[in-house]
N, C-alpha and C positions, 0 to 999 in steps of 0.2 A: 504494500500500500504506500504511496507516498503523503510526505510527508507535511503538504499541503495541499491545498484545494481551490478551487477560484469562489470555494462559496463564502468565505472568510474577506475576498476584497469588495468592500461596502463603498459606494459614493464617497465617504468622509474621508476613507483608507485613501484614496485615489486621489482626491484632491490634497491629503496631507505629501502624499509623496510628490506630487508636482510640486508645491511649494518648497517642500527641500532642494531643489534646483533653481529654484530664484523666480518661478515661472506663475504666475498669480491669474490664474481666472476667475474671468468675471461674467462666463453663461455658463448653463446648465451642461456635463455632458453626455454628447450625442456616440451612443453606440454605433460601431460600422458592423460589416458585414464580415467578421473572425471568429472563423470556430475552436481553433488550436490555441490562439490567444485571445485576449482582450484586450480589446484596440476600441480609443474613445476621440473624438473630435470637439475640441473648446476654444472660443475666444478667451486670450487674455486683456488682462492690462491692459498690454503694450501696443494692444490692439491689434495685433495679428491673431491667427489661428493656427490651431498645434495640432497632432495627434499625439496620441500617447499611448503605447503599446506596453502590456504586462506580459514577459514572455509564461509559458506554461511551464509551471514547478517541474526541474529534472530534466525537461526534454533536452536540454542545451548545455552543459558547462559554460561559465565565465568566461574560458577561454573561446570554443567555438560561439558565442554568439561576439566577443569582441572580434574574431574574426570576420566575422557578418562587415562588422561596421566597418573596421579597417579597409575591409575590400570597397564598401562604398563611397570611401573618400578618397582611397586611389583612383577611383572612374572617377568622380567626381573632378580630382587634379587633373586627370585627363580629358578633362573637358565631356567626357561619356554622360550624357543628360540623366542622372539619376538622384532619387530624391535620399541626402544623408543626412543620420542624426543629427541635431542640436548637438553641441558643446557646452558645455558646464563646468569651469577650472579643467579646462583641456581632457573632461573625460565626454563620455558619450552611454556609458553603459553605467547607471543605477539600481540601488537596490533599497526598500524600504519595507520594515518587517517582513524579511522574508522574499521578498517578493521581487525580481530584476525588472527592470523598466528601462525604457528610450523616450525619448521625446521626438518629434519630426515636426515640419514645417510641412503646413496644411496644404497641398496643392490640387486646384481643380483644375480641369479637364475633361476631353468628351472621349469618347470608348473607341481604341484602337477596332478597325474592321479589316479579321483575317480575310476576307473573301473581295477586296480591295487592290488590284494589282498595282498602284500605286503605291497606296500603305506598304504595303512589303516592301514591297522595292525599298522607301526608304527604314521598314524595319528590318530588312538585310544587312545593311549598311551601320545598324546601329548596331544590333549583332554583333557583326565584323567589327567595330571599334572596341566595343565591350571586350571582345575576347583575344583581339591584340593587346590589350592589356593585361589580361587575365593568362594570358600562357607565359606569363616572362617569369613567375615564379607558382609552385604550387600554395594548397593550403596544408594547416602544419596541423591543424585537429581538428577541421569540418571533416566529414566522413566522404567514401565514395559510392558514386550508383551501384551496388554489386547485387546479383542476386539472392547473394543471403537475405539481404534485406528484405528486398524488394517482391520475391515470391516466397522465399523458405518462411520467415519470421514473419509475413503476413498471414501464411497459410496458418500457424500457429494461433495468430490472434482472433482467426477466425472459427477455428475449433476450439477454441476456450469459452468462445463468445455462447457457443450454444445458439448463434441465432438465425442457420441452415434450417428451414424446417425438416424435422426426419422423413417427411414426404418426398422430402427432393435433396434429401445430403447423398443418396447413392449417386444420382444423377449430377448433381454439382459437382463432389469433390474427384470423380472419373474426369471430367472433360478441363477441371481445375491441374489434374496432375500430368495431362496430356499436353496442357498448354504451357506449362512446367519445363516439361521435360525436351519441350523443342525449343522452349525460348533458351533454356539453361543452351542447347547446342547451338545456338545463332549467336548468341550475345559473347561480344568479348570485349575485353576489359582492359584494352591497351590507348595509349594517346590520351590521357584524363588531363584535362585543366581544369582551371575556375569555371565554374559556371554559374548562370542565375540558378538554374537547377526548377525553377517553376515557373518558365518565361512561357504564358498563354498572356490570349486576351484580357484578363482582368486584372494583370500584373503590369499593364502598361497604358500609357495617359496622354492623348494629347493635348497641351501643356504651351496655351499659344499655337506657335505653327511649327512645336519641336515636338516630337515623339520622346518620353521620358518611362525610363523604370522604376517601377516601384518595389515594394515587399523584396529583399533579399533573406527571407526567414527561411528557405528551403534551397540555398547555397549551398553547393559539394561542389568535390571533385568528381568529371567524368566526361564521356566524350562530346565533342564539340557538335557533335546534332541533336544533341538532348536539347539544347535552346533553340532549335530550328525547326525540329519535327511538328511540335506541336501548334507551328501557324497552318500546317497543312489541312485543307480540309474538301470535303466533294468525293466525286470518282476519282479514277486511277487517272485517268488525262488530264482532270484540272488541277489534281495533288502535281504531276508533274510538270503540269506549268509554273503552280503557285511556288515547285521548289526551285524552279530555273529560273524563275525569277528571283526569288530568295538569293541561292547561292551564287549568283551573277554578282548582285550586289554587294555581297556578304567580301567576294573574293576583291573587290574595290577595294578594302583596307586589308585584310587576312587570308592566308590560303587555308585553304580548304580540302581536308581529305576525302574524297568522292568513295575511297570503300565504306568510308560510315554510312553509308546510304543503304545498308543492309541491317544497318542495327534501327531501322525506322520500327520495322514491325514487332523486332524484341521488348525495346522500350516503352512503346505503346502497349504489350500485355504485359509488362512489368506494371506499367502506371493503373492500368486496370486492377491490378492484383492486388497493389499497393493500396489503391485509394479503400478496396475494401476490407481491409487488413487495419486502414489507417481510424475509420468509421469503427469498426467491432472493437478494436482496442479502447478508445474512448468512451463507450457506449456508457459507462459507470458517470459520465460529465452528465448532468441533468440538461445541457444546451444542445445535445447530439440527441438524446432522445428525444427533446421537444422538436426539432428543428431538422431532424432523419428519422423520424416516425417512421416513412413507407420503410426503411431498413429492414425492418421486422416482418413488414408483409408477404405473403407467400408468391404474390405475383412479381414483387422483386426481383426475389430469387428466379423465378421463373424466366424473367427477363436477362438475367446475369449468364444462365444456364448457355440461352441461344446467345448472347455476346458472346461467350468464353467459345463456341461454337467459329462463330464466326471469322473472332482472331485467330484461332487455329489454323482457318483455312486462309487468312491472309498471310499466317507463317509460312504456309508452306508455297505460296506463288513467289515468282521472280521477285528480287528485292525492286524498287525504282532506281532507275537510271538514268540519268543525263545525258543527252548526244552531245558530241564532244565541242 
């Protein structure tokens, strides 16, 4: 069990810890949309607006999420459009009863559109800037994409979970260890750098007439299409438009290794496996069960069955590939 909870940080907790940083609000605060943390949005004072994030007890070390930040001020110096913590006596990472916190500078913006062949184009290029920076050194205790993680220790949090209905755990965890066992033979685990690690659409902002990142809370080491796959989206001919267009731009600041283009379909039933690995391990958080209700539903699973189906058979088609 660990050894805190998020049901101990009270409005009053919250704002006591923002004031120990020097940072004084004066509205109410406004809950965002964080399930793994709790992340709030306030005017202060000083008349600007913050966020302010409580990372989740345990999941991080001091030292991995200082890495977090560290990384986003090196983009940052590099001019890589991405939004970094506040400074406080030259730190960035806080703690109050218990509890680590950040502070960030409140930025709006309208919602990147994968399906956009412009937006790509220049989210390639951002991409590519990002990760010419990110490969000149690794990280020293964020962790890597590896399948332990990502299928073995999900499959676990899901059998613990108990929440497979026994009507359909023959039929899930069959097609669950099929897709297992081919992704374990596709994916390999060489060329890792920095990465966002969860660069989708809602992780990114446009920000004026500049595309910006947001959230670096799911930063690892690992290969450089994990940031690229997931703008993919449609059929097979528009996926390989949307990545030729990607990777065109992408290779404008960084080159680009074109065999990762077989770790697409891996990483995609990793992230499948993961996310529901990531869901049954929390389930004991009272804001997962409000908030992934249908989790529990028979028809979920029902639905996960034919996914887990589906990916299989995208494992096993030709990887995508680019004419030269």
């Amino acid at each position: 069990m660990s050894k805190f909870s998020f049901i101990d940080l009270t409005p009053d907790l919250i704002l006591d810890a923002i004031e120990t940083i020097g940072i004084y609000p004066e509205s109410g605060l406004l809950a965002l949309n964080s399930y793994e943390n709790r992340v709030y949005q306030f005017k202060a004072e000083d008349g600007l607006r913050y966020v302010v994030k409580f990372y989740r007890p345990e999941r991080w070390s001091k030292a991995q999420i200082q890495e977090e930040h560290d990384f986003a001020f090196e983009l940052a110096d590099a001019e890589v459009p991405v939004v970094a913590p506040v400074l406080h006596n030259g730190q960035s990472l806080f703690e109050h009863q218990g509890y680590m916190f950040v502070v960030f500078p409140s930025v709006g913006g309208r919602l990147f559109e994968v399906d956009n062949l412009d937006q790509l184009d220049v989210m390639g290029r951002l991409i590519g800037r990002m990760h010419q920076v990110a490969k000149t050194k690794p990280f020293t205790y964020r962790p890597t994409i590896s399948c332990g993680e990502y299928l073995h220790t999900a499959k676990v949090h899901l059998q613990k979970s108990n929440l497979v209905p026994m009507g359909l755990s023959t039929a899930f965890y069959t097609i669950l260890d099929l897709v297992i066992e081919q992704t374990q033979k596709q994916y390999q685990d060489t060329n890792n750098i920095r990465l966002h690690g969860d660069c989708h659409a809602g992780n990114i902002l446009w920000a004026g007439d500049a595309l910006m990142f947001v959230d670096l809370d799911d930063s690892r080491q690992g290969p450089a299409i994990q940031d690229l796959w997931m703008m993919l989206s449609g059929d097979r001919p528009t996926q390989l438009l949307q990545l030729d267009t990607l990777v065109g731009a992408y290779e404008e600041f960084c080159d680009f290794d074109h065999a990762q283009l077989k770790l697409i379909e891996p990483l995609r039933a990793m992230r499948i496996i993961h996310y529901m690995g990531w869901v049954a391990k929390r389930w004991s958080d009272p804001a997962f069960v409000r908030n992934f209700s249908w989790f529990a539903d028979d028809k979920y699973w029902e639905q996960q069955i034919l996914a887990l189906k589906e990916q299989l058979a995208a494992l096993q088609e030709p990887p995508l590939k680019l004419l030269p």
